[in-house]
C-alpha positions, 0 to 999 in steps of 0.5 A: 160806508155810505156817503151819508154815514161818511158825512154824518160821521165827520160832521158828530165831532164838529157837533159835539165840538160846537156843544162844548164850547156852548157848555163852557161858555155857559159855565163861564156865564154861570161863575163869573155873571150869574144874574145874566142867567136871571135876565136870560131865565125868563126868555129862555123859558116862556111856556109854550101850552099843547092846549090847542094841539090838543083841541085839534086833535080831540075833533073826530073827523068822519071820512066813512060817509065819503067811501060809502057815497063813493065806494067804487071810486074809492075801491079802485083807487086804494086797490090800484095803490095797493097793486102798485106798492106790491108790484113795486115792492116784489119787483122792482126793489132788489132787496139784495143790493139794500146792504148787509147785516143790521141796515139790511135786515131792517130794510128787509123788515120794511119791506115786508111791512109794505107787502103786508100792509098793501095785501091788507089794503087790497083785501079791503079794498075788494070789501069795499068795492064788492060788498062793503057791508060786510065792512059795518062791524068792524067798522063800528068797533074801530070807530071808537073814539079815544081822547088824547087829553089824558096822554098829552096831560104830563106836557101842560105840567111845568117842570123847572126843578133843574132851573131852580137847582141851577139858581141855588148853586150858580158857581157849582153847576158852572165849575162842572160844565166848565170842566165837563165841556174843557174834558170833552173838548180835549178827548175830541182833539184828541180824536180828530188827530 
């Protein structure tokens, strides 16, 4: 075990612990002062938009003239990160060490998507030094624009079904937090023995 898995795992039952006693201090909130909740309801839930996120990421940057006013620079660059990453990669990582079974396999499958993504990027790197025109048609078709605006359309809705469930039955959702937190404080006692 790593010292990050060893620090990770004491540290979830403190978490969890700490998310308990949240919980049962909320569900006490939530039988014995319910209007608290009213007060706090406002605060807690002031509506951020994703308006000017989306704004920004809607503006199409155009970076093609650049690598074209400066293809032998930008060529030479790329292609020298890209020998690099293979260098580094094939040489200088021992994949061997990287551990066994689920953590090294997806550490293996990093690496080859950092081989093959650095291949890829010398080989265009050599287009764009040697004859960049071979570039334009792909170029056209992967310079299509696609919006945004209708993914990031869910996270403008406001949903507060749960906060008006909770307002309805106050006493009810606290009884159940109170205990769900209370169960969960006792099986994890039980467990830091």
């Amino acid at each position: 075990m790593t010292i990050i898995e060893s620090v990770l795992l004491s540290a979830l039952p403190i978490f969890l612990m700490t998310g308990s006693v949240a919980g049962l201090l909320a569900g006490a909130i939530l039988i014995l002062r319910p209007h608290w909740l009213l007060r706090a309801g406002p605060i807690a839930n002031r509506w951020i938009s994703t308006g000017s996120f989306d704004r920004m990421l809607n503006i199409p940057i155009n970076a093609d003239s650049w690598f074209y006013r400066y293809r032998r620079a930008s060529g030479l660059v790329t292609s020298a990160g890209a020998m690099y990453v293979l260098y580094f990669f094939s040489v200088q990582i021992d994949t061997t060490s990287a551990g066994s079974g689920y953590g090294g396999m997806f550490f293996e499958t990093m690496v080859l998507i950092a081989l093959l993504g650095a291949a890829l990027a010398l080989f265009v790197s050599l287009i764009v030094l040697f004859r960049p025109s071979l570039l334009r048609k792909f170029e056209s078709a992967a310079n299509e624009w696609i919006s945004l605006r209708d993914a990031l359309k869910p996270l403008e809705i406001l949903h507060n079904n749960v906060d008006e469930f909770t307002f309805r039955h106050t006493q009810q959702v606290g009884v159940i937090l109170v205990l769900c937190s209370v169960y969960t404080l006792v099986v994890l006692t039980f467990l830091a023995r």
